[in-house]
N, C-alpha and C positions, 0 to 999 in steps of 0.2 A: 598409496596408489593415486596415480592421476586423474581426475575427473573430467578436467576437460577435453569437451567433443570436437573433430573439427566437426560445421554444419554445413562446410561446403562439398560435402560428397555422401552419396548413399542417397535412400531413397527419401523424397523431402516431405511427405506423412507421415513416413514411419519416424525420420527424425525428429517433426515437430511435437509428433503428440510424447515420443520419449522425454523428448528437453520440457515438454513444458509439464506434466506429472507432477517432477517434486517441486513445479515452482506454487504449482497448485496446491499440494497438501501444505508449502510451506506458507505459503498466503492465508488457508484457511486456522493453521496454529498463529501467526499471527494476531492474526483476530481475536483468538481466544483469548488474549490481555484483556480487553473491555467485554470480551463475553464472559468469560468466569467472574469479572467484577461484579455485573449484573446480574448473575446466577445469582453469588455468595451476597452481594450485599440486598439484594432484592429479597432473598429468604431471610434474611439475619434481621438487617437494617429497619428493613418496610419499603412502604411507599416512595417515601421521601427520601431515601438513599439512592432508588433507582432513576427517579425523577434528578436527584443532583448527578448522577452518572450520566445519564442520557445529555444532560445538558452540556456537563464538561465532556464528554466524548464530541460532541460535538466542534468542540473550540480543537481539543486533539487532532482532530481530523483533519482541519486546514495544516496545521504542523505538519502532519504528517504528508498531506498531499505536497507542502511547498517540498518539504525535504525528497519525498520520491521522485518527485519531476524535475527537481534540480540533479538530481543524481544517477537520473535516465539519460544524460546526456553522457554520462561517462562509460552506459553500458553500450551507446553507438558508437562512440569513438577508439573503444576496447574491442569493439567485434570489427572494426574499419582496419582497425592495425593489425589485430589477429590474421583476418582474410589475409591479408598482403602479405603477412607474415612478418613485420617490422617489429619488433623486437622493443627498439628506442623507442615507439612512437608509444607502444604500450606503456613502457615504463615511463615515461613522461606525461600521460595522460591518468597513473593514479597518481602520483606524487603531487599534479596540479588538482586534482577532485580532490586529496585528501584537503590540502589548502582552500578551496574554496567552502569544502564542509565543514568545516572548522568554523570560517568565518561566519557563513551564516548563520550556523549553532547558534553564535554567539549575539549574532544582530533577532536573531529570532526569537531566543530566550528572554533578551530584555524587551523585547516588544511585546511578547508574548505578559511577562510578568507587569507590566505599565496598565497591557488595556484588559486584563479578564475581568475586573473589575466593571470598569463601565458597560464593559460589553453585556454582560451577565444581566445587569441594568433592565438594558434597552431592549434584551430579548425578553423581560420581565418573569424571568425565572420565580417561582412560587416563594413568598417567604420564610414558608416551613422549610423551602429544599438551599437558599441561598448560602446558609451556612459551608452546610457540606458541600456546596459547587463549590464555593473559591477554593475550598482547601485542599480539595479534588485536584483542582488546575495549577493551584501554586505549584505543588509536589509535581506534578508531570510535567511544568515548565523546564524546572529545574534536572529535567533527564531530556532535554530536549538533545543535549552532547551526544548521547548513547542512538536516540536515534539516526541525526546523521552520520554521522560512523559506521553506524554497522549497516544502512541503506549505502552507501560507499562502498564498504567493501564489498558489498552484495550485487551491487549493480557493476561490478569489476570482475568479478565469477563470471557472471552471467552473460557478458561482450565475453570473456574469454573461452567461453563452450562452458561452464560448470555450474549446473542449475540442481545437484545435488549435494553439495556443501551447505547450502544456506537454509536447507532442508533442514540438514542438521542441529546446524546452529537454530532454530527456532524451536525445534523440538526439546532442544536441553531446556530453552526458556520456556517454553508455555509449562512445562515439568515443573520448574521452579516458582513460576505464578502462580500455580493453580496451588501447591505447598504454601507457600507465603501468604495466599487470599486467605485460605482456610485458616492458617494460625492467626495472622494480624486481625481478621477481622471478626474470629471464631473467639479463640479460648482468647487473646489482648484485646479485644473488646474494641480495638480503634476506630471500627466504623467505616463510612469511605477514606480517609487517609490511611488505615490502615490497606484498602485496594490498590490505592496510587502509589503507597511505596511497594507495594509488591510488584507492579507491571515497570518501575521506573531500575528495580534491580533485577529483576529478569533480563530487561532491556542493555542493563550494564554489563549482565553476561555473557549475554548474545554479543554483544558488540568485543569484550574482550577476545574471544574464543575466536570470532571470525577475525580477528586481527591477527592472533596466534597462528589459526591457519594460516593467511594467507601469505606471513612471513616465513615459513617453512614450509610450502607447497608449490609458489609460485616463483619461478627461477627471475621473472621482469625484473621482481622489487624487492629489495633486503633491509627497508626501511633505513638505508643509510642519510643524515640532516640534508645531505644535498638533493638525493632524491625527491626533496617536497617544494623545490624550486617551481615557482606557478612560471611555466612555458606559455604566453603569451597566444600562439599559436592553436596551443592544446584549450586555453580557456576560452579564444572565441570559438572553439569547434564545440564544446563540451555545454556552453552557455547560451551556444544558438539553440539545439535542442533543448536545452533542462531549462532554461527561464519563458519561453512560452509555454513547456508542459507544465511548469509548476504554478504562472500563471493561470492554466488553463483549470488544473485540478482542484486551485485554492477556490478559482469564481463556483466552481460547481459546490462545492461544498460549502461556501460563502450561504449560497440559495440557501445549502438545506438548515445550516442553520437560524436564517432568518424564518424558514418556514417554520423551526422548530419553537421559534419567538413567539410567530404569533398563536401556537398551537398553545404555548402555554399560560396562555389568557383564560386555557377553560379548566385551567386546574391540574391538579397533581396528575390524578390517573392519565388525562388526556397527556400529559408532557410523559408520562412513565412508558404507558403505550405507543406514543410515538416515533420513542428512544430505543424501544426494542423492535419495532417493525422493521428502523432503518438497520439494525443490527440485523436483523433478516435478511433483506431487502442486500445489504453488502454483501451478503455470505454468497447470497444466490448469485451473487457477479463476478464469484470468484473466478468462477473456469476461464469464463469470460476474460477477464484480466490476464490469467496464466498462457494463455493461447498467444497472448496481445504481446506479453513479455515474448515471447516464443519468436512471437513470427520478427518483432524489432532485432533481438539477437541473432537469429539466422538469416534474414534476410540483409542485417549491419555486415555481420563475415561474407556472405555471398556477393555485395555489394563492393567491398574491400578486394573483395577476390576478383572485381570486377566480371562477375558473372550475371550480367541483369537478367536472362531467359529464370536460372533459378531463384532468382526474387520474386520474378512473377512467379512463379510457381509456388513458392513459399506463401506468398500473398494470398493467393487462391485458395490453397487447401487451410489457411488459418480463419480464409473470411468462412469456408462450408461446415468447418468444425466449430467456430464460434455459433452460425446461426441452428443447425443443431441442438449442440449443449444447451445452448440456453434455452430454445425453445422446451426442452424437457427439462429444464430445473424451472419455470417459470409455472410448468402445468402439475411438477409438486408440491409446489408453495400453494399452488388455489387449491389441490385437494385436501392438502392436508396442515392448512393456515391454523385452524384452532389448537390441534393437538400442539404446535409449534410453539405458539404463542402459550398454550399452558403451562411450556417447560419453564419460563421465567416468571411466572407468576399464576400458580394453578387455583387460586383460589378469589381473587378478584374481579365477579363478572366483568365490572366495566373495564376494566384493563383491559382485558380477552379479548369484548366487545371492540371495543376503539381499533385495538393492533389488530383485527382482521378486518376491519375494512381500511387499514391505511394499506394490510397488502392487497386486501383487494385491488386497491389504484396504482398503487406503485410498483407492483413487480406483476406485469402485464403483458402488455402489445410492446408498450414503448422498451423494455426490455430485449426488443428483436432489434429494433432500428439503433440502439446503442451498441447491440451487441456490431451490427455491421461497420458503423462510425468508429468503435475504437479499434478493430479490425485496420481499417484504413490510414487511421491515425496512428498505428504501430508500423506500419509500415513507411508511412511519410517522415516521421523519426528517425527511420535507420536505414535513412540514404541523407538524413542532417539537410531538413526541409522543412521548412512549417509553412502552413498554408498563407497565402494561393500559391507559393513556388511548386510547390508540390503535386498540383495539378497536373501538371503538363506529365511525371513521373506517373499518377495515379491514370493518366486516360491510358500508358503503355500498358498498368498491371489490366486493367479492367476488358481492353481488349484479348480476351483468350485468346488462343489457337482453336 
């Protein structure tokens, strides 16, 4: 069966909040790679397993952000060609994102494998936890392939209407992690490397599976050699948006983990606590983000289709949905911070202590004002804009009718 939606017709709520559901429950399995790591190694391990997780999840993260926003630019210019109905333009815009994911893979693994070392360093990681950080990061450098790939092919669904496939595909993985944390780090005794190889083969699943599909589902691409020809064209469109977003996502995550740096000056618990806050702290952003993807894909096909009334329209009802949702996931995190925080560590006051007042600060007020910002910013994405061009686009949405 085919999955994919057009977004350029039917009602533009009912559509958003459709399309953007399974990108939500697949974002929060997602996560579940470095949440189950921190469940399982934080009961198993102790202290200082959670504290080396928190730190290399942290370094993760920038990976992860350069690779999703490098490969946000392919779900604009898949939902651009879609709208129009261009057929060629689809297929030449994955065969060029599969090439440039590739490449970065490859420049970002050995960058990646050169600096976690220093890096670890300078954010003064505990010396009890140092060990298990790097071995933590080596292993998940070296799956660096699997992420962008299977973010590729996902961001390739997703321009083409199909935000229930990739549902999928995470769901087999987080299945398989959460098996593999339990054995590797349970009865083989591995420790955190036995966590990193489980999140780095989950990840290699995911990414086979969604390659599997998308060659037998999707009539564009038959992964013939010539097909992955980089179209010149297709890469300045694909890398005007995806190199300032993944820019934009690396500097944010850059912060948090300098903040995580100097957190962990006061010690294990305070770096172990701070490591699961932010794992909170992201969860609660999820909606947040799925809405973000939403409104980028159907407002990309609406734009393609050259329909700008339904853009603004898309625009509107993703910025009311976003400030919403989050204002009610922001005011369960403050009621119910400690219980939260006990699930990863129910028996160390200070840990508790610490992680509920980091959510006390950080999943807040300011959690409205980002929620509106990335709103805006999914939208100036999928008309292939990055600020200030995008301005001039953003005062058309903001004027309602």
């Amino acid at each position: 069966m085919n999955e994919e939606q057009n977004l350029t017709t039917g009602s533009v709520p009912g559509k958003l909040i459709v399309f953007a559901l399974p990108l939500l429950f697949a974002n929060l399995l997602q996560s579940f790679y470095s949440i189950v790591d921190m469940l399982v190694v934080g009961r198993i391990v102790g202290n200082t397993g959670l504290a080396a997780i928190s730190n290399a999840s942290m370094a993760g993260f920038i990976i992860n952000s350069v690779c999703i926003g490098l490969t946000m630019g392919g779900t604009v210019a898949a939902a651009q060609y879609k709208g129009a109905g261009d057929e060629k333009g689809q297929r030449e815009t994955v065969g060029t994102l599969f090439s440039i994911a590739f490449l970065a893979a490859i420049l970002v693994t050995a960058i990646g494998l050169s600096a976690y070392k220093p890096l670890f360093r300078m954010l003064n990681v505990p010396p009890e936890a140092m060990g298990d950080t790097c071995a933590y990061m080596k292993i998940i450098c070296c799956g660096t392939v699997f992420v962008f790939g299977y973010n590729a092919v996902c961001s390739i669904l997703k321009g083409l209407g199909d935000s229930k496939s990739p549902l999928a595909f995470v769901a087999i993985a987080a299945a398989v992690n959460i098996v593999l944390d339990i054995i590797l780090v349970g009865p083989f005794a591995m420790g955190t490397e036995g966590a990193a190889y489980a999140t780095i083969a989950s990840q290699g699943i995911s990414f086979m599976i969604s390659v599997i599909h998308l060659k037998r589902r999707n009539s564009v691409f038959d992964f013939k050699f010539r097909h992955f020809a980089v179209k010149p064209d297709k890469m300045a469109a694909i890398l005007k948006v995806g190199l300032p977003a993944a820019a934009q996502m690396a500097v944010v995550n850059i912060s948090y983990l300098l903040i995580t740096g100097m957190l962990n000056r006061f010690g294990v618990p305070v770096a172990a606590a701070s490591g699961v806050g932010l794992k909170i702290n992201t969860f609660a952003g999820m909606p947040c983000w799925a809405i973000g993807q939403a409104v980028t894909a159907m407002a990309g096909q609406n734009f393609g289709a050259n329909d700008i009334d339904r853009v603004r329209k898309t625009t509107k009802a993703g910025l009311y949905l976003n400030i919403i949702i989050t204002l009610l996931t922001v005011l369960l995190v403050q009621l119910f911070a400690k219980p939260i925080m006990m699930i990863f560590n129910p028996v160390n006051a200070e840990v508790i202590s610490d992680g509920i007042l980091y959510l006390r600060i950080c999943c807040g007020a300011n959690s409205l004002v980002y929620a509106v910002m990335y709103t805006f910013d999914s939208f100036a994405m999928s008309v292939l804009q990055t600020l200030p061009c995008s301005m001039h686009f953003l005062d058309a949405v903001v004027r309602f009718p």
